[in-house]
C-alpha positions as CSV (number, residue, x, y, z in Angstrom):
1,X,143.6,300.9,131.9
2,X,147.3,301.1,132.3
3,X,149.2,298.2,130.9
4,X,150.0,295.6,133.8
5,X,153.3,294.2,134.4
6,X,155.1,297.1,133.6
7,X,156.4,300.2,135.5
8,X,154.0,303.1,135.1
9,X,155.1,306.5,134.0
10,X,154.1,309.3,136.2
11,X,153.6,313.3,135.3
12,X,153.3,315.7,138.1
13,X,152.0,318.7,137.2
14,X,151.5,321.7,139.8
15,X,150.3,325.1,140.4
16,X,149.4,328.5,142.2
17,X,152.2,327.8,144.5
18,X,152.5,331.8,144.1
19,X,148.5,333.2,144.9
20,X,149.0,336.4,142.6
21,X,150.1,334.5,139.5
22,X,146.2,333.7,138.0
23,X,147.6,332.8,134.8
24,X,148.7,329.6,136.2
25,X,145.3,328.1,137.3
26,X,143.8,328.9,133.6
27,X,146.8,327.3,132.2
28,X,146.4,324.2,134.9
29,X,142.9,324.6,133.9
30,X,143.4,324.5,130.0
31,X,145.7,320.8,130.8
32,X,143.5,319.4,133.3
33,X,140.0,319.8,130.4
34,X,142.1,318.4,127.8
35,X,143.5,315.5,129.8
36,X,140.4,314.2,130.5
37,X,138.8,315.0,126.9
38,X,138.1,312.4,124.2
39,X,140.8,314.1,122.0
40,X,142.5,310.8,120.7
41,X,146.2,312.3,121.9
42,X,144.6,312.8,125.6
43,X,143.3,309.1,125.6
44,X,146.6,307.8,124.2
45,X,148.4,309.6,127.3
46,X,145.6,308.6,129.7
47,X,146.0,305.0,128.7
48,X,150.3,304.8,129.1
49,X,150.8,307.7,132.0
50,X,149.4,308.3,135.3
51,X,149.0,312.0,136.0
52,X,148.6,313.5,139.3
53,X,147.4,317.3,139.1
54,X,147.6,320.1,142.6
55,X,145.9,323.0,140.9
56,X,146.5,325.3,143.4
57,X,149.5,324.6,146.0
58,X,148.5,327.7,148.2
59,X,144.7,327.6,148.7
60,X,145.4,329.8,152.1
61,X,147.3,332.6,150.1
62,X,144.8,332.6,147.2
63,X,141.9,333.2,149.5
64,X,143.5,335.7,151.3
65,X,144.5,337.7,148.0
66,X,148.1,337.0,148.8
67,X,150.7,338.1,145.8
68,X,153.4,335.8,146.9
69,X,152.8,334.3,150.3
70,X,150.6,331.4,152.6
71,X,149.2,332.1,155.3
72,X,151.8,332.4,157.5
73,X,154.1,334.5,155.3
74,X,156.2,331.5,153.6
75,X,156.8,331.9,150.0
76,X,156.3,328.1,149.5
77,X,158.2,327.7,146.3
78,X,161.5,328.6,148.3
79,X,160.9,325.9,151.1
80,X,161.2,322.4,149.2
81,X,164.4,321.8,150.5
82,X,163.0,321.3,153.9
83,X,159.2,321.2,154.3
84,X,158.0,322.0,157.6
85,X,154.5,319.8,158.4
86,X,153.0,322.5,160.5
87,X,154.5,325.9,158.6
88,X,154.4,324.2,155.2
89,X,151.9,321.5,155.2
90,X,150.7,322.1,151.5
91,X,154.6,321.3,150.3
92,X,154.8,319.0,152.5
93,X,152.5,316.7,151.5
94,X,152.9,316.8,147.7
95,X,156.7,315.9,148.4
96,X,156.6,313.4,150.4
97,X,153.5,311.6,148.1
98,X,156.4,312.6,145.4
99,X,159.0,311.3,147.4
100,X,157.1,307.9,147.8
101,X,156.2,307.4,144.1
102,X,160.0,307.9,143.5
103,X,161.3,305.0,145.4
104,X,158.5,302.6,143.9
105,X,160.0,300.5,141.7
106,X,156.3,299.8,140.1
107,X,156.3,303.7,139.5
108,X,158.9,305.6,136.7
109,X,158.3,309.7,137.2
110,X,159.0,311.0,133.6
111,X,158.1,314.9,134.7
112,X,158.1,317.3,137.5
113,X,156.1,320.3,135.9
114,X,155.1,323.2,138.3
115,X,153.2,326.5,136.4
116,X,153.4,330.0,137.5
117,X,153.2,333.2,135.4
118,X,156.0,335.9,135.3
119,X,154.9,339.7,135.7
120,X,157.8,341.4,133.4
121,X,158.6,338.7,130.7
122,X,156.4,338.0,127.6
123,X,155.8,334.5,126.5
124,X,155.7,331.3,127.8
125,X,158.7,329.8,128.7
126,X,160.0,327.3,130.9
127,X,163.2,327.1,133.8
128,X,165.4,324.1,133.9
129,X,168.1,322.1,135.3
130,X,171.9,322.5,134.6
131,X,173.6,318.8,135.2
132,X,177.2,317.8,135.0
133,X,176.1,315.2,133.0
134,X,176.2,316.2,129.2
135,X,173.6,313.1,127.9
136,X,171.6,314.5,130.8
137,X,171.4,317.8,130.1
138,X,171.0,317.4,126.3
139,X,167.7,315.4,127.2
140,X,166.8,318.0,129.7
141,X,166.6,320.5,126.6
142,X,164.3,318.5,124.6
143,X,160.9,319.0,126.0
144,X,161.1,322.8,126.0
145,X,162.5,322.7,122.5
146,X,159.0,320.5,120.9
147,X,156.8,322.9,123.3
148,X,158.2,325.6,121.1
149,X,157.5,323.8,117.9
150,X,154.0,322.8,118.9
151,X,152.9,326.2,120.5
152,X,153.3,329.8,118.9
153,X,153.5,331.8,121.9
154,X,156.1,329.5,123.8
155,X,159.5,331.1,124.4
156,X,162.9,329.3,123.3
157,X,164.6,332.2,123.4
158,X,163.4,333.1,127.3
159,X,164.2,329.3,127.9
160,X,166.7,329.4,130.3
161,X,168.5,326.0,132.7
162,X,170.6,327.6,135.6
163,X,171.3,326.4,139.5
164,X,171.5,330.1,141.3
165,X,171.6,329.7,144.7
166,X,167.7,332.0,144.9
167,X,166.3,329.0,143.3
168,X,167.8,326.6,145.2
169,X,164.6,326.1,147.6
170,X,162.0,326.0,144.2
171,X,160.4,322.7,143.3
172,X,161.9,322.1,140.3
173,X,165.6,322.5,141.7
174,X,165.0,320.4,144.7
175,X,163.4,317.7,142.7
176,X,165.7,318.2,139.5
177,X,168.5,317.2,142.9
178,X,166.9,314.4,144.4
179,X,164.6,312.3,142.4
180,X,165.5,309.9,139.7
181,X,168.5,310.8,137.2
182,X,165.0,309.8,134.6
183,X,162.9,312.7,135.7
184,X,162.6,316.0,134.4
185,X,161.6,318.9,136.3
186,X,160.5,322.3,134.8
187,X,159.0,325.7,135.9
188,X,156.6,326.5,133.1
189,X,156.1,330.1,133.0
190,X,153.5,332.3,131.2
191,X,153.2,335.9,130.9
192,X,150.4,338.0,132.2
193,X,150.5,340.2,129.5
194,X,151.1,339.1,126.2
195,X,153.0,337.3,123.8
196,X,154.7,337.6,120.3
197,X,155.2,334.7,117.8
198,X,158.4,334.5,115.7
199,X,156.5,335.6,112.4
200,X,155.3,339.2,114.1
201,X,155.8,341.9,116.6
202,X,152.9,342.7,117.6
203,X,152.1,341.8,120.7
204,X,149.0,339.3,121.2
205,X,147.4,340.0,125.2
206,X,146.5,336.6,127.0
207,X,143.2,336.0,127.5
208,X,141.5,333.3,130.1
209,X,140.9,331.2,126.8
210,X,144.5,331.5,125.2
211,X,146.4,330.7,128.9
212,X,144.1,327.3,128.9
């Protein structure tokens, strides 16, 4: 049980919000069988952190065999700015249930972390936030930094933070814009291909068991 008296930490992780990118359900998949493992680490985060999980933010699209789009044609990672209930219901929800847990003082969100997979980049890698605010940014830049100490096929190199106006309707830059200065929000990307770790150049494909 979470410790009482105390704000609880929350870690949003999302996925599938793009129907073509399968990579991102077997990575979704990979967190989600570890979180609720008896791995010590899993139990220690369990115990401090509340974690709510959307494995798949465009059911409609996948079941369709949609690359990019819902049911009605939206690509749903460019709409966060302004959700519509009827056109966008699936973003709709999980930001306004993200929008509540933000202005609950018994609730702290520590991360924002929505998965996809990129069709010409190798690697994982992740997309941040670029913030006027230097102590800001600089703790922005950790988590993708011990991701790349702690997995060989994450990317530091095709790390990149930017605020282009194309990605200015994504979850993570409406978020990174309106939720607590505290919260970190990501787009963790993973290849469909392959990967390379620093110490080779071969190329290692992906497999269902590597992306979890």
């Amino acid at each position: 049980l979470l410790a009482k008296g105390r704000r609880k930490k929350v870690v949003i992780v999302t996925a599938r919000v793009h129907p073509g990118e399968t990579p991102s359900s077997y990575v979704c998949q990979g967190f989600i069988e570890f979180i609720i493992s008896d791995n010590p680490i899993a139990q220690l985060l369990r115990d401090n952190i509340v974690f709510y999980i959307v494995p798949m933010l465009n059911p409609d699209g996948v079941f369709l065999g949609n690359q990019r789009c819902s049911l009605l044609g939206f690509d749903l990672n460019r709409v966060w700015n302004d959700p519509s209930i009827w056109a966008h219901p699936e973003i709709y929800g999980i930001k306004t249930h993200i929008m509540k847990l933000n202005e609950d003082a018994d609730f702290e969100l520590d991360f924002f972390i929505d998965i996809h997979a990129h069709s010409t980049m190798m690697n994982g890698f992740m997309y941040g936030n670029v913030y006027e605010d230097a102590n800001r940014f600089e703790k922005h830049s950790i988590f993708p930094r011990l991701l790349s100490r702690n997995a060989e096929d994450f990317s530091i190199n095709n790390t990149t933070f930017n605020r282009d106006a194309l990605k200015a309707g994504t979850g993570r830059r409406t978020l990174g814009g309106c939720l607590q200065d505290s919260t970190h929000c990501y787009t963790l990307e993973v290849s469909f291909f392959s990967y390379q770790t620093p110490t080779t150049t071969q190329a290692i494909p992906y497999t269902e068991e590597l992306c979890k």
